[in-house]
Phi, psi and omega in degrees: 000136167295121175254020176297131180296137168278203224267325172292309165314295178313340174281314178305339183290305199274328179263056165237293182330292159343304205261352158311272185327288216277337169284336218216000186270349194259339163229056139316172164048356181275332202310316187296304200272032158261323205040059155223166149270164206251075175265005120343271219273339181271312171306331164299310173285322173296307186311353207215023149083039205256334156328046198092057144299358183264326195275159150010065195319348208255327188244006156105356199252206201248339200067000214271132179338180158275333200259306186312346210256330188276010190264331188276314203264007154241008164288305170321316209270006184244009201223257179228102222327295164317352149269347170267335174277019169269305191325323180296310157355287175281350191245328205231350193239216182320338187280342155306311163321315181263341184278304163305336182234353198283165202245147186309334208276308200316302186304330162260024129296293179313274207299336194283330182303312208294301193276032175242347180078031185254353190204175188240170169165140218241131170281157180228108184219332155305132181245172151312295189247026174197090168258281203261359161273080184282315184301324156326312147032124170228006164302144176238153174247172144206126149341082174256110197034254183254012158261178185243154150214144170212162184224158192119212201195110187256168197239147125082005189283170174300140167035056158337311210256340188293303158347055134010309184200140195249098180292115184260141166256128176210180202239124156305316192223221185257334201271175177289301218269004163285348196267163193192247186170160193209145167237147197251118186269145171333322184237053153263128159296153165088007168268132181216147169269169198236163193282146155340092153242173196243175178243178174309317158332311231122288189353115169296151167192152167208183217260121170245129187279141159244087176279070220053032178288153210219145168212151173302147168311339174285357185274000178262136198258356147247140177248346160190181181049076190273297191304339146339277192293322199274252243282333174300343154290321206265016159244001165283331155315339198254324163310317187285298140341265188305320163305318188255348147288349188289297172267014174285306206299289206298342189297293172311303172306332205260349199257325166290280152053247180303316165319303185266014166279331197270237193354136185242158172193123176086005201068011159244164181276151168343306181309345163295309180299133195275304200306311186304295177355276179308309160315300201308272237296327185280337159333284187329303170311297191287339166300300169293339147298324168235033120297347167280313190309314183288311193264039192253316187278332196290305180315295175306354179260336159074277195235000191254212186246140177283168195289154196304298204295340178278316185300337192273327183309288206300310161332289209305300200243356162300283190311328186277289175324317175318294178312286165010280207267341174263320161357280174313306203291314194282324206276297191326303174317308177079249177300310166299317192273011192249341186278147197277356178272341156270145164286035166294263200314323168326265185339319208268359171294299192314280183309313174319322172296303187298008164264035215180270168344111183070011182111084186264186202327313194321274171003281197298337177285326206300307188277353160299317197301320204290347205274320186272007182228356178065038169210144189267124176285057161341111176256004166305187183225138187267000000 
């Protein structure tokens, strides 16, 4: 398959790049040691139509392919990491979700805050005791006349503390095929957010309770066989994922680089040394590999989701590279890439949650193996 952008891509590219560098390049890396969001720049992005490029026309967005919204979100995320995650917010996460199963009325109440860059919103899906088991889900709904009540406990979500509005995954009943998803606004009784913690990144996140919370019924946006519908959506999230790790890791390459044409050691610059050589040339290899990987699941999803096994290929090897390649970026560096006064050691924090985050490589191999051998694996114990 050709993956050359056509001539209109190549105009998206180069006026993203453009326009990355001149909005968002003068408080990169600030945004984290600062704790703040950069919701300036979610408005910037929404002003210049950067806002639903996935979504629907119909849902306020543009329609526009999946591989144009990752040619825009890895020019942002190589610029500025935290501007791409409002980008992710609009084009790749949770708003797939409310955009594909949400009821006309939900969505148009919802979605205009989110693609104006005025509000936030997350899937809530990690439990205590159910991450990469997600079929585990011990949150529960139930239906009382024209309300939802659920109870449970969610882990780990995007911008948590941030939030507006929450796609929760929860089980109608006791089986697997009960499950389904609700979206839960912030000032639902009975809802309560939990205090502020941060990951190793920076990153915020915190723990949401349901305690009886009551939402309307029209707020469910799955009503059963949930997991099924909800990852064909949760893999353009993972898409997403997988783009800003792509242009952290290329991001990190390009700074090593410059270094070692610069850095002198011994009266030569690095870049003589064949040990530099070889990291640079295998960096390369692996970058460029899974960016074929990466925009091979985007191309194919065209305006839908790409398929579990190309996303996952990509996830899988994206993500193991991603470290990798800042790894390597922080050792080329040495001291300077260990400092907290450069954006290295960001990037190489940053990448590392996404080996976690959405699934992980572990994960992604478990549904590669089943796709080449045609059989479903349990990881359950018999």
């Amino acid at each position: 398959m050709d993956f050359n952008f056509t001539d209109d891509q190549q105009e998206l590219q180069k006026w993203a790049r453009s326009f990355a560098k001149e909005k968002f390049s003068e408080k990169a890396y600030t945004w984290v040691k600062n704790g703040k969001v950069p919701w300036e720049n979610a408005k910037i992005l929404a002003a210049h139509g950067l806002m639903g490029m996935t979504l629907p026309e119909e849902d306020g967005g543009q329609g526009l392919p999946l591989i144009d919204a990752i040619i825009v979100m890895e020019e942002i995320a190589k610029v500025c990491p935290n501007t791409a995650d409002m980008f992710q917010v609009g084009n790749f996460g949770a708003i797939r979700q409310l955009s594909a199963y949400g009821s006309k009325e939900l969505k148009q109440r919802i979605l205009p805050s989110i693609l104006s860059g005025e509000k936030l919103i997350s899937v809530a899906m990690s439990e205590p005791n159910a991450g990469s088991a997600v079929t585990d889900l011990s949150t529960r709904a139930r239906i009382e006349g024209d309300k939802v009540i659920i109870n449970g406990t969610k882990v780990f979500n995007t911008h948590g503390p941030h939030n507006s509005y929450y796609v929760v995954w929860v089980r109608f009943g006791e089986g697997v095929k009960t499950s389904g998803a609700i979206l839960v606004e912030r000032d639902s009784p009975g809802f309560i957010v939990g205090k502020t913690e941060t990951h190793m990144s920076g990153e915020e996140h915190c723990a949401l309770y349901f305690e009886d919370c009551e939402v309307p019924i029209g707020n469910i946006l799955v009503p059963e066989d949930g997991f099924r519908r909800l990852f064909t959506m949760f893999n353009i999230e993972r898409m997403g994922n997988t783009a800003r790790s792509l242009a952290l890791a290329q991001a990190a390459f390009d700074m090593a680089v410059e270094h070692a044409k610069e850095r002198q050691q011994f009266g030569r610059p690095l870049a003589e040394f064949q040990g530099i050589q070889w990291k640079v040339a295998e960096m390369k290899m692996k970058l460029d590999a899974g960016r074929l990987l990466l925009y091979r699941a985007a191309t194919n999803a065209d305006k839908g989701a790409p398929s579990p096994l190309e996303s996952s290929m990509a996830k899988a090897y994206i993500n193991t590279t991603a470290f990798e390649v800042a790894n390597e970026a922080v050792q080329i560096f040495g001291g300077y890439g260990y400092s907290t006064d450069y954006p290295l050691e960001y990037i190489f924090r940053r990448v590392r949650g996404w080996m976690i985050a959405g699934g992980t490589p572990e994960m992604m191999k478990n549904k590669i193996a089943e796709d080449v051998f045609g059989m479903r694996f349990s990881q359950r114990k018999k």
